[in-house]
C-alpha positions as CSV (number, residue, x, y, z in Angstrom):
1,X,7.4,64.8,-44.5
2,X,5.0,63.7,-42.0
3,X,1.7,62.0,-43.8
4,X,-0.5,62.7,-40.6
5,X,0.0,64.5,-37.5
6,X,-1.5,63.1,-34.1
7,X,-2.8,64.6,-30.8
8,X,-1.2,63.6,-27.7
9,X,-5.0,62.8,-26.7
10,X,-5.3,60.5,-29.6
11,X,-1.6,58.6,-28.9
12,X,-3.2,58.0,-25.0
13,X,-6.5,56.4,-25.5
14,X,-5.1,54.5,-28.5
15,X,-1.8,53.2,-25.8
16,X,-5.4,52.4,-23.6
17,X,-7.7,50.8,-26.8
18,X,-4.1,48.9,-27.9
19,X,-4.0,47.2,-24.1
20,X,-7.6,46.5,-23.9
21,X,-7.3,44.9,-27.5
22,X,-3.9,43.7,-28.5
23,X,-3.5,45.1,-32.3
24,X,-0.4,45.7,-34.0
25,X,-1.5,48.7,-36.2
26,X,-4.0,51.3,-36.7
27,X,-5.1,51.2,-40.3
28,X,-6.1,55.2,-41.4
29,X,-7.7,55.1,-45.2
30,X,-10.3,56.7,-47.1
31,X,-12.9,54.2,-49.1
32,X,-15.4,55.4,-51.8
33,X,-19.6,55.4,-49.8
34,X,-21.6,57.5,-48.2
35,X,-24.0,59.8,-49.3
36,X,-20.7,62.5,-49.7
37,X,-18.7,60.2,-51.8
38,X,-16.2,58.9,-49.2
39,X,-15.6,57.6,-45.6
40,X,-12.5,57.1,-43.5
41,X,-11.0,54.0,-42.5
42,X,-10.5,53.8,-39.0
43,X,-9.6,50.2,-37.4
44,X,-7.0,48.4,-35.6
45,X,-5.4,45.7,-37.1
46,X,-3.0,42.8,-37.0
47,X,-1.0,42.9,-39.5
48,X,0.4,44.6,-42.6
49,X,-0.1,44.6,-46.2
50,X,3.0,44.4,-48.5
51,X,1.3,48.0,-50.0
52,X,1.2,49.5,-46.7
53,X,3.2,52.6,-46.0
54,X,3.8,52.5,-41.7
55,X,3.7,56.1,-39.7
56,X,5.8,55.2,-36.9
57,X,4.9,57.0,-33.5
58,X,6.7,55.4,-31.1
59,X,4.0,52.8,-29.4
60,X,1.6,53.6,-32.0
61,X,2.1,52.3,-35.8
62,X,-0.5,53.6,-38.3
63,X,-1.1,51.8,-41.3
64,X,-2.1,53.6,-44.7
65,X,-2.4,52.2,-47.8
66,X,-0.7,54.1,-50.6
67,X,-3.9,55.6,-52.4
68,X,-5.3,56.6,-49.5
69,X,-2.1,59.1,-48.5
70,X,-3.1,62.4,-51.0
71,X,-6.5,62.5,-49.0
72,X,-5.0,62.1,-45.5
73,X,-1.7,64.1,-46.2
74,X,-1.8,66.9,-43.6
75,X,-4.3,65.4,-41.5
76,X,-4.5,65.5,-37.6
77,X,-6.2,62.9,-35.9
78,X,-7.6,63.8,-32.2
79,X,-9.4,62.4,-29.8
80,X,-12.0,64.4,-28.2
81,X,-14.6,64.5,-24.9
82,X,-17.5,66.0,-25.5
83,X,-20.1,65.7,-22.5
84,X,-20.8,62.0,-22.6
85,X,-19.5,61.7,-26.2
86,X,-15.7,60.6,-27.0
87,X,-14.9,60.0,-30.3
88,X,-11.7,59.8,-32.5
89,X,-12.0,63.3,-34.8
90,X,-9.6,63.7,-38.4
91,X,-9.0,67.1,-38.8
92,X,-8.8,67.4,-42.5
93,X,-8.0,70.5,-44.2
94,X,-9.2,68.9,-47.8
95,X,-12.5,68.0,-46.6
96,X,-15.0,70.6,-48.9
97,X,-18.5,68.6,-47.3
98,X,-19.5,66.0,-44.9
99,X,-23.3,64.9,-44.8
100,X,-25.4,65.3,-42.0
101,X,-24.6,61.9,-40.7
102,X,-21.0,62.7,-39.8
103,X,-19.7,59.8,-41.2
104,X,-19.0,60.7,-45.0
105,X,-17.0,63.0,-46.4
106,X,-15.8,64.6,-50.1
107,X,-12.6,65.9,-50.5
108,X,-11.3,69.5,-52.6
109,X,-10.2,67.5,-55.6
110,X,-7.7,69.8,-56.3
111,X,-6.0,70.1,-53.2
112,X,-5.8,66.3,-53.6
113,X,-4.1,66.2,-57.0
114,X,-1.5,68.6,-56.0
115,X,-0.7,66.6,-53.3
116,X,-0.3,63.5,-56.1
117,X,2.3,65.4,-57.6
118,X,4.1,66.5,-55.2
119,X,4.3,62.4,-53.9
120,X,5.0,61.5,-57.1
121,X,7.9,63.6,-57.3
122,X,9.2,62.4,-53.8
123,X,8.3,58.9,-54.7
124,X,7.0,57.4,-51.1
């Protein structure tokens, strides 16, 4: 089971930010703010917690802490040109509602839950 999938855009500009910045890991979470209920952690790092579950791609190492993982299970992260604009994008199929700042987001509860279980079960 793959926890997140990731565009071949996203791998190449985060081989280019990991050069330009020298970071061991890309942490991916979710934290609770935001006028939606929740936001996405997005930020290179150093090092490791002893929680930490790694996603190994290659030259890329992603960083998620285990609570996080039923919210980002399934998820694709991309990274996208739009006119001037680039931006890192999560494609998140349990997103129900973002607010009109882009930045927070709510999850289908349910979806979420399941996805507990089923981790549970498998125990990551």
């Amino acid at each position: 089971m793959t926890i997140i999938e990731v565009t071949d855009n996203a791998i190449q500009r985060l081989l280019k930010k990991k050069t330009e910045d020298n970071f061991e890991y890309i942490r991916i979470g979710i934290t609770g703010g935001g006028c939606a209920g929740f936001e996405y952690i997005f930020d290179s790092v150093s090092e490791k917690l002893a929680e930490d579950v790694i996603v190994d791609y290659g030259p890329i190492q992603f960083v998620i802490d285990k609570t996080s993982i039923p919210y980002i299970l399934g998820m694709t992260l991309d990274f996208q040109k739009e006119g001037l604009n680039e931006m890192f994008k999560f494609i998140n199929p349990k997103e129900e509602a973002s607010c009109g700042c882009g930045v927070s987001i709510n999850f289908d509860l349910s979806q979420v839950e399941h996805d507990e279980q089923r981790i549970q079960a498998i125990s990551i």
